[in-house]
Chimera marker file (.cmm) of the C-alpha trace (Angstrom):
<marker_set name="trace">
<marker id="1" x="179.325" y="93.298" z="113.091" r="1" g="1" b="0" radius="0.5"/>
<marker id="2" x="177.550" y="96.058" z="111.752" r="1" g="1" b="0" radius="0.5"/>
<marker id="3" x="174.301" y="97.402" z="113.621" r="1" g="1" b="0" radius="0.5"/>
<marker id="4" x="171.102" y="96.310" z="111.791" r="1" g="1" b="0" radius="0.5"/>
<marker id="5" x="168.536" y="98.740" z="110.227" r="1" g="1" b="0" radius="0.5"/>
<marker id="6" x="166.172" y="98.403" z="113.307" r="1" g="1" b="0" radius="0.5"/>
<marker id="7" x="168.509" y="99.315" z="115.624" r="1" g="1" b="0" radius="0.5"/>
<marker id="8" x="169.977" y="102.254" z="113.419" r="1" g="1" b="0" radius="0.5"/>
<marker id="9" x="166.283" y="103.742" z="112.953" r="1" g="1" b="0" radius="0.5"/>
<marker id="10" x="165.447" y="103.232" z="116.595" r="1" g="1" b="0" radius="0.5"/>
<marker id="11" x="162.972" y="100.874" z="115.875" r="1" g="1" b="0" radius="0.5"/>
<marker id="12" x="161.140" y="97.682" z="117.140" r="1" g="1" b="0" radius="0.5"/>
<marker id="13" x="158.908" y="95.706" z="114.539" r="1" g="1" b="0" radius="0.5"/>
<marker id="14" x="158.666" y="92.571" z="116.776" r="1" g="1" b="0" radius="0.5"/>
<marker id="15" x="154.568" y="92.979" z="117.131" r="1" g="1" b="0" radius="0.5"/>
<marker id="16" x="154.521" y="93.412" z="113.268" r="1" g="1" b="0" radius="0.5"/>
<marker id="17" x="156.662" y="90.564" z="112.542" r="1" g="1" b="0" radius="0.5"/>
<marker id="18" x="154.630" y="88.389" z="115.312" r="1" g="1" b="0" radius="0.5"/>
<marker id="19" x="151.935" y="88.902" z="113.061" r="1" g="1" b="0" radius="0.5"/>
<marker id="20" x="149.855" y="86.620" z="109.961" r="1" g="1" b="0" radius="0.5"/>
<marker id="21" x="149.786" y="87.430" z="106.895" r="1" g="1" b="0" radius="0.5"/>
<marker id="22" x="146.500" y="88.399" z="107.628" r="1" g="1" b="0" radius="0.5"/>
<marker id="23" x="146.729" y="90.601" z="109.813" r="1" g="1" b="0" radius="0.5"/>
<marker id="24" x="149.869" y="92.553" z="108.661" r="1" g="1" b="0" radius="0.5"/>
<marker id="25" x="147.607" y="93.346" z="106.094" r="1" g="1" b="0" radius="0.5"/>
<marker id="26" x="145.394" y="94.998" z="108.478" r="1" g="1" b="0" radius="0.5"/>
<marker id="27" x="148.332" y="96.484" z="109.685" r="1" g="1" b="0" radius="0.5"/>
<marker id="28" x="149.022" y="98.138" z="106.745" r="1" g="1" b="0" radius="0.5"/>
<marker id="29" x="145.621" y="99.180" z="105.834" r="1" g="1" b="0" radius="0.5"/>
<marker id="30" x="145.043" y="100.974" z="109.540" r="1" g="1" b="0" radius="0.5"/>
<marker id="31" x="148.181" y="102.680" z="109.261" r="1" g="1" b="0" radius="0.5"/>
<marker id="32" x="148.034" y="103.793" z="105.182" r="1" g="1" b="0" radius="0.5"/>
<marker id="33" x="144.630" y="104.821" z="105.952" r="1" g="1" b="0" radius="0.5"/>
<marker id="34" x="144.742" y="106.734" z="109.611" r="1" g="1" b="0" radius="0.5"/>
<marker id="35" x="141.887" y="104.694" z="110.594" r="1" g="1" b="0" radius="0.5"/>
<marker id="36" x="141.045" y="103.009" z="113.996" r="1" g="1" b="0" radius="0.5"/>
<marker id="37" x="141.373" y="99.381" z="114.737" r="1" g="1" b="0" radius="0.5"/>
<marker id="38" x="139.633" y="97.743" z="117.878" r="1" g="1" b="0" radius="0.5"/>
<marker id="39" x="142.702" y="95.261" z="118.264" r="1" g="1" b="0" radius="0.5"/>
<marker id="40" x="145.329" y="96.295" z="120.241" r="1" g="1" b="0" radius="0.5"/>
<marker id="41" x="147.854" y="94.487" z="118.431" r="1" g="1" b="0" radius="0.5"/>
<marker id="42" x="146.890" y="95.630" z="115.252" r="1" g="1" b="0" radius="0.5"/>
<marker id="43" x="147.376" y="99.035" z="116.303" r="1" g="1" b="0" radius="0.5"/>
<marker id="44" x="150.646" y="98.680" z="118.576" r="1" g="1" b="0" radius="0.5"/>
<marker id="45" x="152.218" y="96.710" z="115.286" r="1" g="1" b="0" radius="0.5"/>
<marker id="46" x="150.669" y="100.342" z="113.402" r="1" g="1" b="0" radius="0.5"/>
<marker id="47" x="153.051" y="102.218" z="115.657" r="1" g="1" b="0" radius="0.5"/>
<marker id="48" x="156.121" y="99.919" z="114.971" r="1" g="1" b="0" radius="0.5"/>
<marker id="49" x="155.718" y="100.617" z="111.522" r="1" g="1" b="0" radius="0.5"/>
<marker id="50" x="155.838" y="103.858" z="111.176" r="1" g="1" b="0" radius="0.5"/>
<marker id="51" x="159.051" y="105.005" z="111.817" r="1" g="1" b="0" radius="0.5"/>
<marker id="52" x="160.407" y="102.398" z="110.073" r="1" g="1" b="0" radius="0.5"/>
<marker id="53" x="158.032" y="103.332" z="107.240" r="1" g="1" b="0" radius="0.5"/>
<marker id="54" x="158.978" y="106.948" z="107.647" r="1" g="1" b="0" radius="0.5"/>
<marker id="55" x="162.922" y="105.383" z="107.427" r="1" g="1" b="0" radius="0.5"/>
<marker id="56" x="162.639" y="103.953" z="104.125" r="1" g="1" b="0" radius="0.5"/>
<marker id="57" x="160.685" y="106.161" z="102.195" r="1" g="1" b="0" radius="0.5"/>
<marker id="58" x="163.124" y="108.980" z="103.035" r="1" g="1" b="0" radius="0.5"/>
<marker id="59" x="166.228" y="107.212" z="101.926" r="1" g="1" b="0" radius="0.5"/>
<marker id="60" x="164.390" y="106.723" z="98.621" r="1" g="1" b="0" radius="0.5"/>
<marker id="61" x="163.649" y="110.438" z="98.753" r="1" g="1" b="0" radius="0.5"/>
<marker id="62" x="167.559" y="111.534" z="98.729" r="1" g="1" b="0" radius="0.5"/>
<marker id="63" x="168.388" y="108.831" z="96.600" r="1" g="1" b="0" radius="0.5"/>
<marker id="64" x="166.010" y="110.151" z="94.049" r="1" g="1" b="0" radius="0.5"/>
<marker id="65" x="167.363" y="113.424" z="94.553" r="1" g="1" b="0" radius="0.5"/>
<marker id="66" x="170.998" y="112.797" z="93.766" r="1" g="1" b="0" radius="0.5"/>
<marker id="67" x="170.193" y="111.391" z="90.723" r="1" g="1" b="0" radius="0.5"/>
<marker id="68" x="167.626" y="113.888" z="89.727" r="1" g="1" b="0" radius="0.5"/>
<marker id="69" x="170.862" y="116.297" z="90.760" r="1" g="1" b="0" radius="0.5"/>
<marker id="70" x="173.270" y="113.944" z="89.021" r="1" g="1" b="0" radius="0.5"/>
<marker id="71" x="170.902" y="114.203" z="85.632" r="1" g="1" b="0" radius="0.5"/>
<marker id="72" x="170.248" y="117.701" z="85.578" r="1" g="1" b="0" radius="0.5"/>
<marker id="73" x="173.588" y="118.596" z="86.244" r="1" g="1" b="0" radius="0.5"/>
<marker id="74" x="174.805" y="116.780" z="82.928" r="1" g="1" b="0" radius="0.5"/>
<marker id="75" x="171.764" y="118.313" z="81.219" r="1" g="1" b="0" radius="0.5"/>
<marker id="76" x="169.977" y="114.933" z="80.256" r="1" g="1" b="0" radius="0.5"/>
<marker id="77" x="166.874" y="115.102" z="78.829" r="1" g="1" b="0" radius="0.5"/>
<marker id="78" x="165.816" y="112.597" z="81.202" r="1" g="1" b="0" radius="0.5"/>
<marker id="79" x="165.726" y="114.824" z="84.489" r="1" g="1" b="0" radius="0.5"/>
<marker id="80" x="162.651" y="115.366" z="84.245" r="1" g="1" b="0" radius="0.5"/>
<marker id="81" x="161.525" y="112.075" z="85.155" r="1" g="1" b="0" radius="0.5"/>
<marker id="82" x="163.976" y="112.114" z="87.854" r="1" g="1" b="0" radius="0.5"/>
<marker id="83" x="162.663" y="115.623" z="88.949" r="1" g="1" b="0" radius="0.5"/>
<marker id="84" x="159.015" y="114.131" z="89.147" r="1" g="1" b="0" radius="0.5"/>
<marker id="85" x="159.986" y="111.005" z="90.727" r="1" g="1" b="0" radius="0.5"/>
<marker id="86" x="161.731" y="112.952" z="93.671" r="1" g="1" b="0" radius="0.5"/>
<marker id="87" x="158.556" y="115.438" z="94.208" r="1" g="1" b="0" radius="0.5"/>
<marker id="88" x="156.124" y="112.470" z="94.018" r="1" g="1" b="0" radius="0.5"/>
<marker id="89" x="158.902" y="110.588" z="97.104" r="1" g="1" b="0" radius="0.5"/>
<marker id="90" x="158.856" y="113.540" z="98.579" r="1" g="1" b="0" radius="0.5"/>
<marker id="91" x="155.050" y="113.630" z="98.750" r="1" g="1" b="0" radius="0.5"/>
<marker id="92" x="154.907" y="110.250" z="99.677" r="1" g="1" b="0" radius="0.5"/>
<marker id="93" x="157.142" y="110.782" z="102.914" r="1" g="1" b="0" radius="0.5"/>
<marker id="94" x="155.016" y="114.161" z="103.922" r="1" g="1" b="0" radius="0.5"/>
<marker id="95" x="152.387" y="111.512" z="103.984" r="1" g="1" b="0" radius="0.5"/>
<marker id="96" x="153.933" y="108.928" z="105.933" r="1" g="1" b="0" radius="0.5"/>
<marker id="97" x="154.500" y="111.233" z="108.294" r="1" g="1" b="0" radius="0.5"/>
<marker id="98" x="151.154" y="112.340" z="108.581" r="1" g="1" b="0" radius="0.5"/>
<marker id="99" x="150.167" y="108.741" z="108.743" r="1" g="1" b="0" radius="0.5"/>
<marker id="100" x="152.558" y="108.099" z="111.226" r="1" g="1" b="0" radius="0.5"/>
<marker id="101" x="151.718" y="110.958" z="113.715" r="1" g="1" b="0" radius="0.5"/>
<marker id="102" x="147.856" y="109.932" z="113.298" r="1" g="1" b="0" radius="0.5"/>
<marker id="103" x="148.587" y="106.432" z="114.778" r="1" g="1" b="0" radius="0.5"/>
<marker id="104" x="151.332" y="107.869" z="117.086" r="1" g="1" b="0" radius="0.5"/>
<marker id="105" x="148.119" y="110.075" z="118.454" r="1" g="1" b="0" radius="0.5"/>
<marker id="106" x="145.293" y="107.545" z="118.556" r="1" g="1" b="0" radius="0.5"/>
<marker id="107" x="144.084" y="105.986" z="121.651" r="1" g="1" b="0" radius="0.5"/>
<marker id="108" x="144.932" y="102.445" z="123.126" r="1" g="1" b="0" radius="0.5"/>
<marker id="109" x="142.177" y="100.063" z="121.943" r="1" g="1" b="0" radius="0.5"/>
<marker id="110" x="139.392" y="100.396" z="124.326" r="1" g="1" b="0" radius="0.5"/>
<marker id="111" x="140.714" y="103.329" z="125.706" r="1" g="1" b="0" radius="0.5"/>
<marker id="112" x="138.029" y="105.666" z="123.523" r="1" g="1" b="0" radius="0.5"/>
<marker id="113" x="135.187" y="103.983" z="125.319" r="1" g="1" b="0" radius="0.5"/>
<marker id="114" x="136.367" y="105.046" z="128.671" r="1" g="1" b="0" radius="0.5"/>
<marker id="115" x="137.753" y="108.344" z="127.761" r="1" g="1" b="0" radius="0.5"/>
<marker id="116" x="133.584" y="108.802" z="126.113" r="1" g="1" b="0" radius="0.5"/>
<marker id="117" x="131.759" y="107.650" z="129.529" r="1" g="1" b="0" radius="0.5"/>
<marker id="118" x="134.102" y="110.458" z="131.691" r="1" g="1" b="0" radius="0.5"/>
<link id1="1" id2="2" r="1" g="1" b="0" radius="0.2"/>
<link id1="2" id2="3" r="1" g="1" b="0" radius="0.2"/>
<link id1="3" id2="4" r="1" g="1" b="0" radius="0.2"/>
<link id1="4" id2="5" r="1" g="1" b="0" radius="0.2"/>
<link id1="5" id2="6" r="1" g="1" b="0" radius="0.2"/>
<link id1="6" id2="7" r="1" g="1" b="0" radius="0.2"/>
<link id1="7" id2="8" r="1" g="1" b="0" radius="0.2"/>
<link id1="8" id2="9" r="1" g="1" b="0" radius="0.2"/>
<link id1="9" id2="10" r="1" g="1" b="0" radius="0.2"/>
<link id1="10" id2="11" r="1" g="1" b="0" radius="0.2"/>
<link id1="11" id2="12" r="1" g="1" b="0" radius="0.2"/>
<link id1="12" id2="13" r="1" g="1" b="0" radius="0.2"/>
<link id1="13" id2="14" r="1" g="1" b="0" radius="0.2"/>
<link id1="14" id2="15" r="1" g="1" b="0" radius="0.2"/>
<link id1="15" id2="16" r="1" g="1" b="0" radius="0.2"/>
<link id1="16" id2="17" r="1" g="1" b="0" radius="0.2"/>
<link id1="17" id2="18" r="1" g="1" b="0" radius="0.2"/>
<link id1="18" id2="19" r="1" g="1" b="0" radius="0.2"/>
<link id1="19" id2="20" r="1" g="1" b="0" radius="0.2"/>
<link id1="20" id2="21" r="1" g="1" b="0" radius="0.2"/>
<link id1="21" id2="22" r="1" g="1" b="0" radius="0.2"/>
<link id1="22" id2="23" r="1" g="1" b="0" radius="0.2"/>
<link id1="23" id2="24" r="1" g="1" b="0" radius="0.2"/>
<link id1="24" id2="25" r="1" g="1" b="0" radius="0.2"/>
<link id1="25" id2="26" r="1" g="1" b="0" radius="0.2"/>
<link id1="26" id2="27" r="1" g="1" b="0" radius="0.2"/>
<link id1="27" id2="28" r="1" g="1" b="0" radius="0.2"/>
<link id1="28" id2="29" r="1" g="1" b="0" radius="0.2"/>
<link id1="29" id2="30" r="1" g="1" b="0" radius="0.2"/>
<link id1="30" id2="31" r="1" g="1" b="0" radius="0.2"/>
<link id1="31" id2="32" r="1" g="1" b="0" radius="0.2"/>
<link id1="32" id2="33" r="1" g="1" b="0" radius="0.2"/>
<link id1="33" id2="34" r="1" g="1" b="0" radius="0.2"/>
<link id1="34" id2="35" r="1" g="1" b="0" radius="0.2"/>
<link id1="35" id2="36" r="1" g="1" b="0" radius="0.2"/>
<link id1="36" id2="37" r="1" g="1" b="0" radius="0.2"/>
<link id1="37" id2="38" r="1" g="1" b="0" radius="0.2"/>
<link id1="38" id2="39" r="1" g="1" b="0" radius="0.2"/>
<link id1="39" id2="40" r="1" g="1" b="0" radius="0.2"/>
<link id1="40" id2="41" r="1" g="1" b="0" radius="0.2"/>
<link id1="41" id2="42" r="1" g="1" b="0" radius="0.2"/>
<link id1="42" id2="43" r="1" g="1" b="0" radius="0.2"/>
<link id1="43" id2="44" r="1" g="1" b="0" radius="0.2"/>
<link id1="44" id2="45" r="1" g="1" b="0" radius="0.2"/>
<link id1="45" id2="46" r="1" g="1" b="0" radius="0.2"/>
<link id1="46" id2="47" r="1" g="1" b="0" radius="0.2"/>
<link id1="47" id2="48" r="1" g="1" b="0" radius="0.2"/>
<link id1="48" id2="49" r="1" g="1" b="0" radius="0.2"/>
<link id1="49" id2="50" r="1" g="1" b="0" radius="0.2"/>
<link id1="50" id2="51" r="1" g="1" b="0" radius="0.2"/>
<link id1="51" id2="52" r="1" g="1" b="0" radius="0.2"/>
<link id1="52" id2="53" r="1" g="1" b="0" radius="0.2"/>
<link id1="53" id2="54" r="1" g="1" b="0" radius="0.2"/>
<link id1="54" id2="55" r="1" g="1" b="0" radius="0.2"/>
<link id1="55" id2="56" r="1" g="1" b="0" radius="0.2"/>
<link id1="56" id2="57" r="1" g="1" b="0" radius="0.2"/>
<link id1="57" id2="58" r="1" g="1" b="0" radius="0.2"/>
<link id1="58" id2="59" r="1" g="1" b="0" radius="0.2"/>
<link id1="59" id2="60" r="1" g="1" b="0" radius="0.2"/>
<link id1="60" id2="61" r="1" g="1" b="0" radius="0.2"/>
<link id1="61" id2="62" r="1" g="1" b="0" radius="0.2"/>
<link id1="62" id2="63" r="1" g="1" b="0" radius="0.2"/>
<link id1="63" id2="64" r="1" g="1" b="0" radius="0.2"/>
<link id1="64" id2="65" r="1" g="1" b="0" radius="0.2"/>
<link id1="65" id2="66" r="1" g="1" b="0" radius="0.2"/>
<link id1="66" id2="67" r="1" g="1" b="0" radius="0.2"/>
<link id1="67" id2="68" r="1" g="1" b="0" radius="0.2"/>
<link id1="68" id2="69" r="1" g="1" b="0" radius="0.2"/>
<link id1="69" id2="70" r="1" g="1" b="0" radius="0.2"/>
<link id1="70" id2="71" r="1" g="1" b="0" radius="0.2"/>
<link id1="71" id2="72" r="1" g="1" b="0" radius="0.2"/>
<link id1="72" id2="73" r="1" g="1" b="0" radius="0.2"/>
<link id1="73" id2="74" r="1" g="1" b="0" radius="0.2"/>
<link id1="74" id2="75" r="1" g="1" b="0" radius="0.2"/>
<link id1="75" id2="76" r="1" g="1" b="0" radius="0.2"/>
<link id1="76" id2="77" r="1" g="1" b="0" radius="0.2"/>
<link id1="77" id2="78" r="1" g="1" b="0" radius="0.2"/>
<link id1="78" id2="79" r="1" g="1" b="0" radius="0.2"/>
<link id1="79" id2="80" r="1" g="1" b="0" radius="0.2"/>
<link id1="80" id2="81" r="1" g="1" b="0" radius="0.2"/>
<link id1="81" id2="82" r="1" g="1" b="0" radius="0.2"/>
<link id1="82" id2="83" r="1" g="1" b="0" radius="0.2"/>
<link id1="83" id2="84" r="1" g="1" b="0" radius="0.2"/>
<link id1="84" id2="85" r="1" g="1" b="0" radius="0.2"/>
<link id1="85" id2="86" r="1" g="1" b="0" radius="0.2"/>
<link id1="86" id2="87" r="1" g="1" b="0" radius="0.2"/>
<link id1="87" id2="88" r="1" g="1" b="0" radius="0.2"/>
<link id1="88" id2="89" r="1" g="1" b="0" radius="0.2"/>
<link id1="89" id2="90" r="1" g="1" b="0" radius="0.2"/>
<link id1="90" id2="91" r="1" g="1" b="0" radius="0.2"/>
<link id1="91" id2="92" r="1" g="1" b="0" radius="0.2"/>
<link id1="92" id2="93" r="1" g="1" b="0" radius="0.2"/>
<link id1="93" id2="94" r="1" g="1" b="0" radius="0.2"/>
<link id1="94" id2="95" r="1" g="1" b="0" radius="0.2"/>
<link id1="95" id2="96" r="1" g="1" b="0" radius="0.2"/>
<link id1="96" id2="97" r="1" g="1" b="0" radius="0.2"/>
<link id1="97" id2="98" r="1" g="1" b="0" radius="0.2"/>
<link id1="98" id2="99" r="1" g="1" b="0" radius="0.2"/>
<link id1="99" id2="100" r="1" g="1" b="0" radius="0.2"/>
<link id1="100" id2="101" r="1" g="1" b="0" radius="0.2"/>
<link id1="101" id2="102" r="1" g="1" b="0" radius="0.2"/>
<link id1="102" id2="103" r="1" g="1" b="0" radius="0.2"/>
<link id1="103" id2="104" r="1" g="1" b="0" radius="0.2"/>
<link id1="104" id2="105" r="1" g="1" b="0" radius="0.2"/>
<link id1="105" id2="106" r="1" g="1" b="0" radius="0.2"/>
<link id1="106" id2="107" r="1" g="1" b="0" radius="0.2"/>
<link id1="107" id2="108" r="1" g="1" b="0" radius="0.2"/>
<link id1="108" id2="109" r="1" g="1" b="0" radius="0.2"/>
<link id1="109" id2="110" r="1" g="1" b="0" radius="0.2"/>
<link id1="110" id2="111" r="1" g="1" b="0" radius="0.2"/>
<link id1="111" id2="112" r="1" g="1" b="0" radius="0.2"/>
<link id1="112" id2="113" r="1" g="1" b="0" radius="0.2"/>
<link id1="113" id2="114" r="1" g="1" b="0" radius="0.2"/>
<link id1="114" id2="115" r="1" g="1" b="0" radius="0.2"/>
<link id1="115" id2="116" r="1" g="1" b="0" radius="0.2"/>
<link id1="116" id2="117" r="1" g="1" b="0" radius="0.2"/>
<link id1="117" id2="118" r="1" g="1" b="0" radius="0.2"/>
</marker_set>
C-alpha cells in the first residue's frame, strides 16, 4: 500500500480536519493573512496547514514549469502563458512560505498576554 500524501509531506492535518466548516474558514483566513487568532485551535490547525499548503503549491510550481519547458522548447506561441503561469506559482509558493513561517513564529494563544506582563 502506498504511503499517503500526509505521511509523505510529514504532515498532520487532524486539528484542521476536526474542524467546521466554519471554522476552517477561519483557518484559512489566519493563515492566508499572517494574522493572530485568540483560539488555540484555530491557530494549531494554521500550523498543520502550512506545510501541507507549502506541499501543494510547489508541485504545481514544477508542473507548470515542465510544461512552460515542454512549450518553449517546441517554440509554441503559447509559452508565454505557460511562462507567466509558472512565475505567478512561483510567487504564490514564496508567499506560502512566508505565510507559513509567520504562523510557525506566532505565539500559543494566550501566551502574548503573559509574555506582555513579564
Amino acid at each position: 500500500m502506498a504511503p499517503s500524501l500526509d505521511t509523505l509531506a510529514g504532515v498532520g492535518l487532524s486539528t484542521y480536519r476536526g474542524c467546521t466548516h466554519a471554522q476552517k474558514r477561519l483557518v484559512l483566513h489566519a493563515y492566508w493573512s499572517r494574522r493572530v487568532t485568540e483560539s488555540e485551535q484555530i491557530t494549531r490547525a494554521a500550523r498543520e496547514y502550512g506545510p501541507y499548503a507549502l506541499v501543494m503549491i510547489g508541485f504545481i510550481t514544477v508542473e507548470l514549469a515542465i510544461v512552460s519547458i515542454a512549450l518553449a522548447t517546441d517554440g509554441d506561441r503559447w509559452a508565454w502563458i505557460a511562462v507567466l503561469a509558472t512565475a505567478f506559482s512561483a510567487l504564490a509558493t514564496w508567499w506560502t512560505e512566508v505565510c507559513r513561517r509567520a504562523t510557525t513564529r506566532r505565539l500559543p494563544a494566550g501566551a502574548h498576554a503573559v509574555a506582555a506582563s513579564d
